[in-house]
LOVO-709841 format. One record per atom (N, C-alpha, C, O, CB): x, y, z; atom name; residue in one letter. Coordinates in nm, 3 decimals. Glycine has a CB too. Layout:
BEGIN
> X,Y,Z,at,aa
> X,Y,Z,CA,A
...
//
This chain:
BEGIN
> X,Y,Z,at,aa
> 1.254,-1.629,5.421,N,X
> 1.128,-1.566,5.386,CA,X
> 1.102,-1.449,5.482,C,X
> 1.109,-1.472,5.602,O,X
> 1.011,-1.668,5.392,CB,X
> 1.071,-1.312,5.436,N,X
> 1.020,-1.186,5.490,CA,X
> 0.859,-1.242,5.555,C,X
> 0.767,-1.309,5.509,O,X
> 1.014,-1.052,5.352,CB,X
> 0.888,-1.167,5.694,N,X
> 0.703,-1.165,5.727,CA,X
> 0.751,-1.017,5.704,C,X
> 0.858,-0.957,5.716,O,X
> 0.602,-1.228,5.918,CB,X
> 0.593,-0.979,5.655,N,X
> 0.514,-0.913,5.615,CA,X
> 0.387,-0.854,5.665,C,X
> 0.282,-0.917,5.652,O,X
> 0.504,-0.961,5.544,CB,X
> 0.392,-0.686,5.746,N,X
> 0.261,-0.663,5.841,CA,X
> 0.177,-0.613,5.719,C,X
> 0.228,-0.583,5.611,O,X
> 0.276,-0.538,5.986,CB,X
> 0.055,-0.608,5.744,N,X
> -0.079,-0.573,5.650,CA,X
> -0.121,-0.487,5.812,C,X
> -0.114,-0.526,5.929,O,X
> -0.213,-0.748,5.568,CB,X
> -0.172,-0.330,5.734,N,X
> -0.260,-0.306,5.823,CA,X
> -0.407,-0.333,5.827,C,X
> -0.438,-0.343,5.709,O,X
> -0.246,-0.205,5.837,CB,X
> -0.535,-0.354,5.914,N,X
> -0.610,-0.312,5.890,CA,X
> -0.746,-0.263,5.998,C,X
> -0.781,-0.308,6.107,O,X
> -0.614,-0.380,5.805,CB,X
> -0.789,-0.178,5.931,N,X
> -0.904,-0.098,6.014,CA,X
> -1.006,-0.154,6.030,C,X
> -1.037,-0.220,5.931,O,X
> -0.949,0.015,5.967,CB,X
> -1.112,-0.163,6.155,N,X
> -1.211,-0.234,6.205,CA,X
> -1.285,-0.142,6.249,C,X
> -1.238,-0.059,6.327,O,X
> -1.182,-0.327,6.293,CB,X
> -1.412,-0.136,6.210,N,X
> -1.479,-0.089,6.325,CA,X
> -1.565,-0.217,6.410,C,X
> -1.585,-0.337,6.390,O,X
> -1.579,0.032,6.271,CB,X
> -1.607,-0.103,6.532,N,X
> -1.666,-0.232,6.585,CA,X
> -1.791,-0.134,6.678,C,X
> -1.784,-0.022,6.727,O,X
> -1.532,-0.350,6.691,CB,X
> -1.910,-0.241,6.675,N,X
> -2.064,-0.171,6.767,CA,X
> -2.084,-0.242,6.820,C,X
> -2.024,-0.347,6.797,O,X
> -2.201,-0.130,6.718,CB,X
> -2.175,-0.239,6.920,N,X
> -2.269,-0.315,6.956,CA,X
> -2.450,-0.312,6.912,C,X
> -2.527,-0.216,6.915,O,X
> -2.244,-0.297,7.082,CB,X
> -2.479,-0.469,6.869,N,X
> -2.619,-0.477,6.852,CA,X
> -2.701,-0.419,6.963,C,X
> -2.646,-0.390,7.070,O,X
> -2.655,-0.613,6.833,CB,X
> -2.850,-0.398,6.939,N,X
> -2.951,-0.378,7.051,CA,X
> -2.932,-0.504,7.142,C,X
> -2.929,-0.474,7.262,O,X
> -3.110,-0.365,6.994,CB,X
> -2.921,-0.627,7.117,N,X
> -2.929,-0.751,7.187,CA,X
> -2.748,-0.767,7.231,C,X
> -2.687,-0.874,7.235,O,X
> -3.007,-0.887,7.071,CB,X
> -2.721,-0.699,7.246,N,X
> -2.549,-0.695,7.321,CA,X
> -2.430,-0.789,7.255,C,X
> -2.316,-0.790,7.302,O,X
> -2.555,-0.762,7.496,CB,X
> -2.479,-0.889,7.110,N,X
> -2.370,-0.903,6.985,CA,X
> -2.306,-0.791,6.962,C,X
> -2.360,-0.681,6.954,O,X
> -2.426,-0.938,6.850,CB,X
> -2.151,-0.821,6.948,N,X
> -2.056,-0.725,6.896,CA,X
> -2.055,-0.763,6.760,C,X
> -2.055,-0.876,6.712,O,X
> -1.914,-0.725,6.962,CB,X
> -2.055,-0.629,6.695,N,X
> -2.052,-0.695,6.539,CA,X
> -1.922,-0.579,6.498,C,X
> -1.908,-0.472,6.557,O,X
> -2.241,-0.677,6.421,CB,X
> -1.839,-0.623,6.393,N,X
> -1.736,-0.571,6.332,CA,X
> -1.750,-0.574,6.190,C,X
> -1.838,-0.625,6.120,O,X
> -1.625,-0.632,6.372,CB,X
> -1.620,-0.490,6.152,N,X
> -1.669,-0.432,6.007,CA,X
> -1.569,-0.360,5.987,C,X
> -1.519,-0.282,6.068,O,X
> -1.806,-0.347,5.991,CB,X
> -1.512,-0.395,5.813,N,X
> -1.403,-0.294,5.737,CA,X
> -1.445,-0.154,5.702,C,X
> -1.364,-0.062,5.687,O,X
> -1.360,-0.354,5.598,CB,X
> -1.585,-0.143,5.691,N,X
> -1.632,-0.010,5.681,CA,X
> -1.695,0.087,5.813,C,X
> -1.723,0.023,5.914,O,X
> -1.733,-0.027,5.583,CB,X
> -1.715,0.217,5.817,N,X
> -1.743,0.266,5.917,CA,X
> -1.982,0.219,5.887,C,X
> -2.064,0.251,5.801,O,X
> -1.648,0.462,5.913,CB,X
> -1.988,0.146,5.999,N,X
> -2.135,0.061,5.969,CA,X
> -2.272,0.133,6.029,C,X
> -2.283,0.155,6.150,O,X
> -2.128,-0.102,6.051,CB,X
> -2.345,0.157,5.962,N,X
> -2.463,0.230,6.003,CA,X
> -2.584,0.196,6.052,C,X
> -2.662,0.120,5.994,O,X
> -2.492,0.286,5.925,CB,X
> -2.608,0.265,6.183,N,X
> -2.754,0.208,6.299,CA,X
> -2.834,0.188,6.171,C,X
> -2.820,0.249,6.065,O,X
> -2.849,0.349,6.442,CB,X
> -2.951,0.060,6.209,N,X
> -3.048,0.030,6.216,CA,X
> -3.168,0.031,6.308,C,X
> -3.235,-0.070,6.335,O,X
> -3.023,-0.034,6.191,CB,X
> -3.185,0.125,6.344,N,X
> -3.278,0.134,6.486,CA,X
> -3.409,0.023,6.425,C,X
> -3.430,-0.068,6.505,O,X
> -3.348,0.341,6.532,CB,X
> -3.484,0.020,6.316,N,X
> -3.576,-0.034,6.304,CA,X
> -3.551,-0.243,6.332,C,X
> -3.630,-0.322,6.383,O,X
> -3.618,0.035,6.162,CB,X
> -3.441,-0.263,6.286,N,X
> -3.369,-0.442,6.344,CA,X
> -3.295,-0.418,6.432,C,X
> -3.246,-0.519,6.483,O,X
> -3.267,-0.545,6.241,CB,X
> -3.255,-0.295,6.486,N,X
> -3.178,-0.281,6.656,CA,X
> -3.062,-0.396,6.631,C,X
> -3.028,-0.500,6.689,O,X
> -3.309,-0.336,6.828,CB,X
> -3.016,-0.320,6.508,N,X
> -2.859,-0.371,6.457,CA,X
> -2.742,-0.263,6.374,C,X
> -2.773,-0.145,6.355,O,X
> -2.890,-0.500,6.340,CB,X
> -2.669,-0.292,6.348,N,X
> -2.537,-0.220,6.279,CA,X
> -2.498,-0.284,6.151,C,X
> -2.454,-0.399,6.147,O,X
> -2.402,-0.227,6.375,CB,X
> -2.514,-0.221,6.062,N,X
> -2.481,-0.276,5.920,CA,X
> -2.388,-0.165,5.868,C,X
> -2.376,-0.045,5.889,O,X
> -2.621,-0.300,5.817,CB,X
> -2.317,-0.276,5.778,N,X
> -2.191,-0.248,5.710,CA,X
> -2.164,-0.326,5.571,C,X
> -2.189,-0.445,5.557,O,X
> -2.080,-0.281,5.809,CB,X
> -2.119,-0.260,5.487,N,X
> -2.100,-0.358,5.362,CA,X
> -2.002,-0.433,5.348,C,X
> -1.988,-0.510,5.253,O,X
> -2.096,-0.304,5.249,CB,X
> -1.917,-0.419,5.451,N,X
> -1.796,-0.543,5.483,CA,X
> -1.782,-0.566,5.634,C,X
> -1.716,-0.492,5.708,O,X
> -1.631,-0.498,5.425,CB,X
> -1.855,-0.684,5.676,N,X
> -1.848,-0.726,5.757,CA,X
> -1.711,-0.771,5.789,C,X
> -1.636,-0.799,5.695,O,X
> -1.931,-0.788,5.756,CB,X
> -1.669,-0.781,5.910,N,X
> -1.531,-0.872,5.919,CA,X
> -1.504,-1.020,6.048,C,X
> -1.556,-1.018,6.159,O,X
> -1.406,-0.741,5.959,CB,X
> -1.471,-1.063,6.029,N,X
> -1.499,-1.230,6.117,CA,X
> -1.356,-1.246,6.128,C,X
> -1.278,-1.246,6.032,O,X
> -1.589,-1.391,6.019,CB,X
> -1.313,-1.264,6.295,N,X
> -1.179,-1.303,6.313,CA,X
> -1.194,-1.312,6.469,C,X
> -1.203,-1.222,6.552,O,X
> -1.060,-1.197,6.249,CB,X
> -1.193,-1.482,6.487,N,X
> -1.240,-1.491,6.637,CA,X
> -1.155,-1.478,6.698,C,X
> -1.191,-1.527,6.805,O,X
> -1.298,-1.595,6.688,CB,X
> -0.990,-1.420,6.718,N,X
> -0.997,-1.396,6.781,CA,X
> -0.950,-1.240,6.834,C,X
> -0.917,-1.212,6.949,O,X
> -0.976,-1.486,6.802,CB,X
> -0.958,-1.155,6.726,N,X
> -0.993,-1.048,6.740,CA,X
> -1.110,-1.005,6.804,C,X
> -1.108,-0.915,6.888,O,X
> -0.987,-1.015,6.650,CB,X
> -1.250,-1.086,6.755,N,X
> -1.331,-1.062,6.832,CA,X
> -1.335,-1.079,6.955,C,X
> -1.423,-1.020,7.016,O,X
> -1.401,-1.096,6.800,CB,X
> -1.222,-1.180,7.042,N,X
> -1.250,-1.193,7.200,CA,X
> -1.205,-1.104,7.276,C,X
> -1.251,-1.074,7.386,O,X
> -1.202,-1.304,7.261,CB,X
> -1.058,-1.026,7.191,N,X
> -0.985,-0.891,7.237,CA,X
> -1.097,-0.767,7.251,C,X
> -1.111,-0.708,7.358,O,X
> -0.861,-0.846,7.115,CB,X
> -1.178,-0.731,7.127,N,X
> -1.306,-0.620,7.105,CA,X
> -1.406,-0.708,7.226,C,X
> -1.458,-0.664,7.328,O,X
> -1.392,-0.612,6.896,CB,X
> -1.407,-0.771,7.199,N,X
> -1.553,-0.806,7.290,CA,X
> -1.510,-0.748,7.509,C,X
> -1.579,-0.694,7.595,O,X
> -1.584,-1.066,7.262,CB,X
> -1.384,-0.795,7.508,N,X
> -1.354,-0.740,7.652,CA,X
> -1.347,-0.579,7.674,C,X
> -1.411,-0.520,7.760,O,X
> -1.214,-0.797,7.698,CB,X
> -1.273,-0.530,7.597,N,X
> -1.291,-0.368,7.537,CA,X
> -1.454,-0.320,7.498,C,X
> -1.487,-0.209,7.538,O,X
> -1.193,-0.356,7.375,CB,X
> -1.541,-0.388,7.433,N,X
> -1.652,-0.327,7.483,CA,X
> -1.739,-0.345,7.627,C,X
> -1.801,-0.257,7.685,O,X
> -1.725,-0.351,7.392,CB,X
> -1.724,-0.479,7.663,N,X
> -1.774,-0.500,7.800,CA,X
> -1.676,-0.403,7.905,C,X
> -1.742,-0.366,8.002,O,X
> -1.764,-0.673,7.838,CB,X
> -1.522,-0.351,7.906,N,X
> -1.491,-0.286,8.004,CA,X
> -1.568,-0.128,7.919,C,X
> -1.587,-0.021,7.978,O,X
> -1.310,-0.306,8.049,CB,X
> -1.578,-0.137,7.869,N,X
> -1.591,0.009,7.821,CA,X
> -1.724,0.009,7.864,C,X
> -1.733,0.119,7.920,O,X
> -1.562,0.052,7.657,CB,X
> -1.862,-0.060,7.874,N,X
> -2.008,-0.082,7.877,CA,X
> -2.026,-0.031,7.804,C,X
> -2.077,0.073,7.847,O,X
> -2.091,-0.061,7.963,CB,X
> -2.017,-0.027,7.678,N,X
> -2.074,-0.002,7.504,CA,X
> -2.175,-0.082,7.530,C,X
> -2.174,-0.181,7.603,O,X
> -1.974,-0.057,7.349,CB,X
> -2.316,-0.012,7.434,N,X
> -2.410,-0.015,7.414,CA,X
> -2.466,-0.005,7.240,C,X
> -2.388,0.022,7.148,O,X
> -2.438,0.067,7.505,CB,X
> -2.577,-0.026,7.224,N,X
> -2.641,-0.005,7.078,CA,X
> -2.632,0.152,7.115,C,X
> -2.600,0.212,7.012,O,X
> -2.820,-0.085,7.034,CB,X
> -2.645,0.220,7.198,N,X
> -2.655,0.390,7.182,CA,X
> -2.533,0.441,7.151,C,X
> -2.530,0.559,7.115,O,X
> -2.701,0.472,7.314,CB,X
> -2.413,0.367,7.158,N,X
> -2.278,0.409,7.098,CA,X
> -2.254,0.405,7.016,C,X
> -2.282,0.303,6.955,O,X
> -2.193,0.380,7.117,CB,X
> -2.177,0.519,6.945,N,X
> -2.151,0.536,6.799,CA,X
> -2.037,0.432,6.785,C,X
> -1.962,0.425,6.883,O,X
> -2.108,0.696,6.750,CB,X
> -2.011,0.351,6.681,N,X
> -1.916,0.266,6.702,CA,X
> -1.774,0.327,6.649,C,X
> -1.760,0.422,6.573,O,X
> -1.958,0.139,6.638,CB,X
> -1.694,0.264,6.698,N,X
> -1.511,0.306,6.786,CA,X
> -1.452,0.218,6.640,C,X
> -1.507,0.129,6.575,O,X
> -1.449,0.191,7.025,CB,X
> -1.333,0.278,6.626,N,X
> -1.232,0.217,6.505,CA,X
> -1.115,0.202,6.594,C,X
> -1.096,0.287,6.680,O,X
> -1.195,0.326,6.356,CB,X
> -1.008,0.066,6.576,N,X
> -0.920,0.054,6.627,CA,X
> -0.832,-0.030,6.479,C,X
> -0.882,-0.116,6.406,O,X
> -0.954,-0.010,6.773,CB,X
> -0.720,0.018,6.471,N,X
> -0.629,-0.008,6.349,CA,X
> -0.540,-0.106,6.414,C,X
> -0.487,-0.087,6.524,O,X
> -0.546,0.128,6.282,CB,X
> -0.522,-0.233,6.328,N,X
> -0.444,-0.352,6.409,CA,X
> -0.329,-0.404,6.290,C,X
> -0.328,-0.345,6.182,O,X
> -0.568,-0.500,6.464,CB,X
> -0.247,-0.502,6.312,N,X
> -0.133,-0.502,6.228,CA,X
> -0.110,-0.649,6.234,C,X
> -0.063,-0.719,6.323,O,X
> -0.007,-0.408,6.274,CB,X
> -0.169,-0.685,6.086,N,X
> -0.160,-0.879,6.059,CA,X
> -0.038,-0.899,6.037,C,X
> 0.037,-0.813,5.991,O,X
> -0.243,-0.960,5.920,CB,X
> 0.002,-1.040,6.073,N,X
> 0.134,-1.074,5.977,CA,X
> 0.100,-1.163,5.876,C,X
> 0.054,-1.276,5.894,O,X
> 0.258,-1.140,6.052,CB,X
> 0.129,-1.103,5.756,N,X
> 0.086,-1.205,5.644,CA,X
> 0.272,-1.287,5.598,C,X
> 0.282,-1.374,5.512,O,X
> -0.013,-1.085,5.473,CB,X
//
């Protein structure tokens, strides 16, 4: 059996309350819920623990435009 890479694109922000939130689409401030919305959210814990150290070294904030990083699954 062939493995098989899938790419795919993430973006990723930070909430006003310092949640990292991610997303297949590029996701747009909410200043009024001091959140980041997107119409495809994306959930992958542990992608999120890799983004989450990358925004804490980076000190990303809700005032940052959120960052795209392209990653490579094996399906």
């Amino acid at each position: 059996m062939e493995n098989k890479l899938k790419s795919v694109t993430i973006w990723f922000a930070v909430n006003k309350n310092g949640n990292v939130r991610m997303f297949l689409d590029n996701p747009k401030k909410n200043t009024e819920r001091g959140i980041w919305e997107g119409k495809y959210p994306y959930v992958n814990s542990i992608i999120y623990k890799d983004i989450n150290k990358v925004v804490k070294q980076a000190k990303m904030t809700f005032e940052n435009n959120p960052e795209v990083i392209e990653i490579q699954i094996q399906i």
